[in-house]
C-alpha positions in Angstrom: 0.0 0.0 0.0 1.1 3.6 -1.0 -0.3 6.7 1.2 -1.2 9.4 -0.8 0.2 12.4 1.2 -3.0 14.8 1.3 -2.4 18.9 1.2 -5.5 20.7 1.6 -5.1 23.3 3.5 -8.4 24.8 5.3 -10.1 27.7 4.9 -10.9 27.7 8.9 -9.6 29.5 11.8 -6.9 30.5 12.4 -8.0 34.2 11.4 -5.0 36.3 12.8 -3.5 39.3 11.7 0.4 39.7 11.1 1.3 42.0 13.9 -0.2 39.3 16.7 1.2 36.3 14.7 4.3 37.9 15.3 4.1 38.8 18.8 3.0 35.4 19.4 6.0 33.8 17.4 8.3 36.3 19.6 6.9 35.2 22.6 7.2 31.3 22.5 10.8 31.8 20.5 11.9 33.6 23.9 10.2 30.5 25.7 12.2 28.3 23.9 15.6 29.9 23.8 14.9 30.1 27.8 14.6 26.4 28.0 17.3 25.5 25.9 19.4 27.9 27.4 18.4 26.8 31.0 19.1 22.9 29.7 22.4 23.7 28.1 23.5 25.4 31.0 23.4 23.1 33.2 24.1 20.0 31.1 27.5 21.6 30.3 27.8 22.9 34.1 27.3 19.4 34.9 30.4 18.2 32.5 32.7 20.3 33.8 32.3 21.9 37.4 28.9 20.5 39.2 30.3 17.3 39.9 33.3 18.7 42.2 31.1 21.3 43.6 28.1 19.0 44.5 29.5 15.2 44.8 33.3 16.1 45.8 33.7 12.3 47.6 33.4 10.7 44.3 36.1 10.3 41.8 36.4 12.3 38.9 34.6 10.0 36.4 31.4 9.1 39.3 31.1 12.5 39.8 30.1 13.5 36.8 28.5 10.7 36.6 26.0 11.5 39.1 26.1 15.0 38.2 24.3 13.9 34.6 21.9 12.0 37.3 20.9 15.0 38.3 20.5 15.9 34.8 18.1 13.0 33.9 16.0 13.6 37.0 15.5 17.1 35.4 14.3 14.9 32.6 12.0 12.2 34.3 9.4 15.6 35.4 9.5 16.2 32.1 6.7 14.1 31.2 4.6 15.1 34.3 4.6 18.8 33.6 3.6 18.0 30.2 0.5 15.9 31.7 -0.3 18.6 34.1 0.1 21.5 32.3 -0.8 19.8 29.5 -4.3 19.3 31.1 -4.9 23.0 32.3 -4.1 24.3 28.9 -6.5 22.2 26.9 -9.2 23.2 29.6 -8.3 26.6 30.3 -5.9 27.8 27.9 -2.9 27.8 26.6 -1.7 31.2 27.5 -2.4 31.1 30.9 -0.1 28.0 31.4 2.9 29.5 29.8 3.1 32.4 32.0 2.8 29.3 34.2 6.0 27.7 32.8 8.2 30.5 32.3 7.9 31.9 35.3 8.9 28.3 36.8 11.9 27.6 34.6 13.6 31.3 34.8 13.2 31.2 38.7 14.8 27.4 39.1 17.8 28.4 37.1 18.2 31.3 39.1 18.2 29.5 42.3 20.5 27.1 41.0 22.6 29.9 40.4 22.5 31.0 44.3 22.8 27.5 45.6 25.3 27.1 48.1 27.7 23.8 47.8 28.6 21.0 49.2 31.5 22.1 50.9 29.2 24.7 52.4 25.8 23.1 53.6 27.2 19.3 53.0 24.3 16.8 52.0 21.3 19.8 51.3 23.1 20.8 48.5 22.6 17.9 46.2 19.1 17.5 47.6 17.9 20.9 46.6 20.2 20.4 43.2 17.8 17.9 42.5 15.0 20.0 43.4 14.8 22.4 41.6 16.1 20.4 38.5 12.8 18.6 39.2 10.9 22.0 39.0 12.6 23.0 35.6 11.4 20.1 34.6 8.0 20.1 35.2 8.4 23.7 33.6 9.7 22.6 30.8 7.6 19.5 30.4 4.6 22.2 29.6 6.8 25.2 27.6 7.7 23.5 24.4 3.9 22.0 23.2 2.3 25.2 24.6 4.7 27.5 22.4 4.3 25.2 19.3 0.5 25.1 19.8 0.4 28.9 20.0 2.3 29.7 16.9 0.7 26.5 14.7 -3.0 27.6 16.1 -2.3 31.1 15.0 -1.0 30.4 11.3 -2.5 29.6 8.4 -2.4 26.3 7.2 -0.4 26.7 4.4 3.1 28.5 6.5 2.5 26.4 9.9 6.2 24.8 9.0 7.8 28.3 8.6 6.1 30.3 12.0 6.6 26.7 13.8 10.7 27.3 12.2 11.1 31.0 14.2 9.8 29.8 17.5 11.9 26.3 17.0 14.8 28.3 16.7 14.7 28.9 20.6 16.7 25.5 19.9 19.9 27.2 18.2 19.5 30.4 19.5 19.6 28.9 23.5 22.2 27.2 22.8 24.4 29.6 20.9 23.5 32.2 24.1 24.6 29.1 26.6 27.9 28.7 24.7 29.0 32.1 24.3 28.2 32.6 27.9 30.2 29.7 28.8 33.2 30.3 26.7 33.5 33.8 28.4 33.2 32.1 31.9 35.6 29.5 30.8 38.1 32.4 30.6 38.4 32.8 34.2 40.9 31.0 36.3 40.1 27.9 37.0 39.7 28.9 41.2 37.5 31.7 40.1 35.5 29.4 38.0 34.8 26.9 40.8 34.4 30.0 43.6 31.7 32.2 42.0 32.3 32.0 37.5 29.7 29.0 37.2 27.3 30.6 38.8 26.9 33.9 36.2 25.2 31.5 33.7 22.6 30.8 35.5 21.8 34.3 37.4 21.2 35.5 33.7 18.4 33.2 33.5 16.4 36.5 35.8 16.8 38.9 32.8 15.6 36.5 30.1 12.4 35.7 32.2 11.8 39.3 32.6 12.0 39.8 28.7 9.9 37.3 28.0 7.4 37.5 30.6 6.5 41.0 29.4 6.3 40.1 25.7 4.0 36.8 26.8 1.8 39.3 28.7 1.1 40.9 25.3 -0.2 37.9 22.7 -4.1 36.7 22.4 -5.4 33.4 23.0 -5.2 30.9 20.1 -8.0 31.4 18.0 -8.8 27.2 17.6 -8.6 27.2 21.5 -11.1 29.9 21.9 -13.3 28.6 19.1 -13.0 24.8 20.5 -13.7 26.3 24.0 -17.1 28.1 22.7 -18.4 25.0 21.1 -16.8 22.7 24.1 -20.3 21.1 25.7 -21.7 20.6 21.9 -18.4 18.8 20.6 -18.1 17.1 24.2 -14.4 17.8 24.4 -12.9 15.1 27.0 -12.8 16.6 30.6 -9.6 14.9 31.2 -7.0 14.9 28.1 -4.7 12.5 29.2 -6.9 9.5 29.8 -8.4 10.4 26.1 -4.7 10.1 24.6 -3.8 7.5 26.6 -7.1 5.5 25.7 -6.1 5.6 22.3 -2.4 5.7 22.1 -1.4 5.3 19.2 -0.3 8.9 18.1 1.2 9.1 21.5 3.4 6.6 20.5 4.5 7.7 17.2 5.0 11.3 18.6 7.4 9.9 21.2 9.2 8.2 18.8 9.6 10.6 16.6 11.3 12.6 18.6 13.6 9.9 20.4 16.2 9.9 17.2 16.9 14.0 17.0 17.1 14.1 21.0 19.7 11.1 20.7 21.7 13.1 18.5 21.5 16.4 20.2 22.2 15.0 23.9 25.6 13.2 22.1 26.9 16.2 20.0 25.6 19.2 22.6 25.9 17.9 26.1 28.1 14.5 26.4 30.5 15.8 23.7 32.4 18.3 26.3 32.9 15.6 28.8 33.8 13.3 26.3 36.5 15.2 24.4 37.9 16.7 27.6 39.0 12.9 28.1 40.3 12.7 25.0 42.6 16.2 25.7 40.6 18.7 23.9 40.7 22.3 25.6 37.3 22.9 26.7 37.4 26.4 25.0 38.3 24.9 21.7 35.2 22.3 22.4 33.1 25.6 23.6 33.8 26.9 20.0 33.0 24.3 18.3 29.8 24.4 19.4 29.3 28.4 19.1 29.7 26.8 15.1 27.3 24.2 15.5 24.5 26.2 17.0 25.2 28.6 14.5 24.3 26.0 11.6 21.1 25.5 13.9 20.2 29.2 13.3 19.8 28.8 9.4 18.9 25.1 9.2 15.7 24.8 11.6 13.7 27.6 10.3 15.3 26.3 6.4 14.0 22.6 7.1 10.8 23.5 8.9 10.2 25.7 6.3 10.7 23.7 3.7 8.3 21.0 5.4 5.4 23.0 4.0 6.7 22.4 0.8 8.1 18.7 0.3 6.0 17.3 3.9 7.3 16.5 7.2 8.4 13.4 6.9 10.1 14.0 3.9 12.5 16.0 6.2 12.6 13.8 8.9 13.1 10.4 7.4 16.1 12.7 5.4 17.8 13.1 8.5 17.3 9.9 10.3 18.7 7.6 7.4 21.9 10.4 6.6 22.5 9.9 10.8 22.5 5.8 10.3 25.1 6.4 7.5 27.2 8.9 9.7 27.2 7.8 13.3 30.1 6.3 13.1 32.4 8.6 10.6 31.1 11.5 13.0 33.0 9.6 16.2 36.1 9.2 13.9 36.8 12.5 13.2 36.0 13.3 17.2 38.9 10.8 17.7 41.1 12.3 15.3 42.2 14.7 17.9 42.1 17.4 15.2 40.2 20.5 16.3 39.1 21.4 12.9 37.9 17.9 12.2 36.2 18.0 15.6 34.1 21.2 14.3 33.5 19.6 10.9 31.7 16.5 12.6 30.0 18.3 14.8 28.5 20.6 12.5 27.0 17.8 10.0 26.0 16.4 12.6 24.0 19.6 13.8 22.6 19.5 10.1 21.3 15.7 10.5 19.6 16.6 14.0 18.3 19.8 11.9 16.3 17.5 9.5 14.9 15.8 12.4 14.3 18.3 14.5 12.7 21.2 12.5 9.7 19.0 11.2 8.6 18.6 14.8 6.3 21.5 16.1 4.0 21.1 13.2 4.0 17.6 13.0 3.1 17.1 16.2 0.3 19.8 16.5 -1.6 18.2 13.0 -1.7 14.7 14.5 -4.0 15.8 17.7 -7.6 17.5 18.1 -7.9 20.5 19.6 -9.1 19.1 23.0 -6.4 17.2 23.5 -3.7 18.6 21.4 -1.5 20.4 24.3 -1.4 16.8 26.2 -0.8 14.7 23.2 1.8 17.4 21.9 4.1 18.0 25.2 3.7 14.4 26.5 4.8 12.8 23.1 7.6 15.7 23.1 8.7 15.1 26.8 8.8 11.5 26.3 10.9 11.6 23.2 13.2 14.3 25.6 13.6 11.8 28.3 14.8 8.4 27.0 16.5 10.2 23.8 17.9 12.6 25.8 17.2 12.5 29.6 19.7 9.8 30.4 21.7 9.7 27.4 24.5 11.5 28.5 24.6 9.3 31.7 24.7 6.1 29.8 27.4 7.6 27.4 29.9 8.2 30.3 29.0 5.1 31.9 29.4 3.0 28.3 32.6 5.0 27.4 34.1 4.3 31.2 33.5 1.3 31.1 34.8 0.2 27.5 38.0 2.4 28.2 37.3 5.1 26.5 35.4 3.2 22.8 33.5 5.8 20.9 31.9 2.8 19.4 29.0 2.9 21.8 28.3 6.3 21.1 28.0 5.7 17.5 25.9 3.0 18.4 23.2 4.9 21.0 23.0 7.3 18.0 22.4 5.0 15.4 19.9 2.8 17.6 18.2 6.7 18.1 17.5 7.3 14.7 16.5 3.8 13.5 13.5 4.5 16.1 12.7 7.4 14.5 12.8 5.5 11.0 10.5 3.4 12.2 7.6 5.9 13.3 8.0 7.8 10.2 7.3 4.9 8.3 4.4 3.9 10.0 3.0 7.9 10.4 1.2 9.4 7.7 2.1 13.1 6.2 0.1 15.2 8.1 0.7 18.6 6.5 -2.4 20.8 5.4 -4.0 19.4 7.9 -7.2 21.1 9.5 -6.6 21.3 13.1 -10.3 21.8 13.5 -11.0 18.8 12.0 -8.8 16.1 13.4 -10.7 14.6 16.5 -10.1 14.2 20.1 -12.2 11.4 20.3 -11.3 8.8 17.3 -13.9 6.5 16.2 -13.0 3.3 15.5 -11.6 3.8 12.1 -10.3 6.5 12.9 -7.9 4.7 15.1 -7.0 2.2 12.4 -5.0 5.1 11.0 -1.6 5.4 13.0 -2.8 8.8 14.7 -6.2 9.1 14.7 -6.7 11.9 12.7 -9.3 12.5 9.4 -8.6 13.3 5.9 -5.5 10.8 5.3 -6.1 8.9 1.9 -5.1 6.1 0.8 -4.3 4.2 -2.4 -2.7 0.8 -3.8 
């Protein structure tokens, strides 16, 4: 059987006018570049300094170790803020929850930032550590799927793919800030560094949540939300979301798995990568700049690809990017072995471009395969899900695996290759969802409805 790949885009809401389209793309691109910054932060924090600071009885290798445990506990409330705010926004709204979430995520990374250590309240300090990477988090578990929903509820059908490309940028765009901001505090001595330097990158966390609280405050409901929230008794939207997805959980599934190769990628090549080439005898600051490079190639490629997924579909793009990551897993740990700076950068920057293709196809996809009353659930819970086993303990298991080969790359190569085959597989099995109306697809599948891998209306099929 061959799907025929449908593009009919409707002539429904969204109604908005330029000027609030772009003050709503603004707004969850600054929630985004706050996550990703906050994530970065403290995933490279965690290679380099938080495991002296916060587990100083451990041995070099266990304490970072269990400083990337603190890490994936950061990711395991993932998926419960995406349930709960997840919930609240398809019942109340979806602005109202971001606030919500931003608020949460810039005030955890703060406090992380004041936190004394171990040496100075013993035990506590890894305790609240874990705290309040449990409250960013459930922050963050609710940011990302409200932020797509906004922008892809406010566009027209036809350019979901490029508004959903601007606010996926937060991606590059956090962690070029993160980068630049820890390249300048890697500058310091390396006493100054440990004393008060790590902290800076996380105090600065208070000044983005102030910029983009007050451009949140400004941008309108979505317009589907408002119009699915008028008609809500006569349509009989479900009065609990989750148990609705989960009923039927299929697109759950695939959502999840879509995700789980990109997140693979990115945990390897953006977080694990500075711990891993610092063993190999890399200067962090040549490592720091490598990365500068590769979130640079994120700036162009994620609104390029998620652009051009309007235009060619989103799996096109994605199933592009998962089979060139197959190919290049292991080439990409040669030339990190090399010991060559330059061929360091190279790798790391194609393989920015194959998360890219991955990646950028997300925010829309995910939005067209859910209804309305269910859609910020479905959305953040397939997208947290994805986050925590392609990404929540990935850097964990990568320092454990290469500690316990002796230093291999091979099993690096092989997480990431095991990452996208995953995502292979979904795409296959999902059908192409662009043009969808988001009006249309339903929260409550009828039975052959469900026989389709996500539920949703309008996907044709032929031998």
């Amino acid at each position: 059987m061959v799907e025929q790949e449908p593009h009919l885009p409707e002539p429904s809401p969204p109604a908005t006018d330029g000027r609030q389209l772009r003050k709503v793309t603004l707004s969850s691109l600054l929630g985004t570049v706050i996550e990703y910054y906050d994530f970065l932060i403290y995933s490279t924090m965690a290679a380099l300094v938080l495991g002296d600071l916060f587990f100083p009885s451990m041995n070099t290798a266990m304490s970072t170790i269990a400083s990337f445990g603190t890490l994936a506990a950061g990711y395991v409330a993932r998926p419960l803020g995406g349930l709960v705010f997840g919930h609240f926004g398809d019942r109340l709204g979806r602005k109202s929850m971001l606030m919500v979430t931003m608020t949460l995520m810039g005030a955890a990374s703060f406090l992380i930032g004041v936190l004394p250590t171990y040496g100075s309240i013993g035990i506590a300090a890894p305790l609240l550590l874990v705290l309040l990477r449990v409250i960013q988090g459930l922050a963050v578990g609710g940011e990302w799927g409200g932020a797509a929903l906004m922008v892809v509820e406010h566009a027209d059908s036809r350019r979901r793919g490029f508004w959903a490309g601007i606010m996926q940028l937060g991606s590059p765009l956090g962690s070029f800030l993160s980068t630049l901001v820890l390249t300048l505090v890697t500058l310091l001595p390396q006493s100054a560094l440990l004393s008060w330097g790590w902290r800076l990158p996380f105090l600065l966390s208070a000044l983005l949540l102030m910029i983009g609280l007050y451009i949140r405050l400004r941008v309108t409901e979505s317009p589907v939300f408002r119009a699915a929230l008028a008609e809500r008794k006569a349509t009989k939207q479900p009065r609990v979301p989750a148990l609705q997805v989960l009923r039927h959980p299929r697109a759950l599934v695939l959502a999840c798995a879509i995700g789980i190769g990109p997140f693979a990628l990115t945990a390897l090549i953006s977080s694990h990568i500075l711990a891993y080439a610092k063993g190999l005898g890399y200067e962090t600051a040549d490592v720091a700049r490598a990365l500068l490079l590769v979130a640079a190639v994120g700036i162009v490629c994620i609104p390029l690809f998620s652009a051009l997924s309007d235009r060619f579909g989103r799996r096109a793009l994605g199933l592009t990017g998962a089979l060139a990551t197959v190919a290049y897993a292991f080439p990409l740990y040669a030339m990190v072995d090399s010991g060559s700076v330059a061929a360091l950068t190279i790798g790391l920057m194609l393989g920015q471009v194959l998360q890219n293709l991955m990646y950028a196809p997300l925010a829309p996809m995910l939005s067209e395969m859910f209804g309305t009353g269910v859609r910020y659930t479905g959305v953040s819970l397939g997208y947290q899900l994805a986050s925590l086993i392609g990404a929540g303990f990935t850097p964990l298991i990568a320092s454990s695996l290469v500690a316990a080969t002796g230093g291999s790359s091979v099993p690096l190569s092989i997480v990431a290759t095991v990452g996208a085959v995953i995502t292979i597989a979904a795409m296959v099995l999902l059908s192409e969802t662009r043009g969808r109306d988001l009006t249309a697809v339903p929260s409550t599948p009828t039975e052959d409805e469900r026989s389709t891998v996500d539920g949703a209306s309008g996907s044709a099929r032929r031998s």
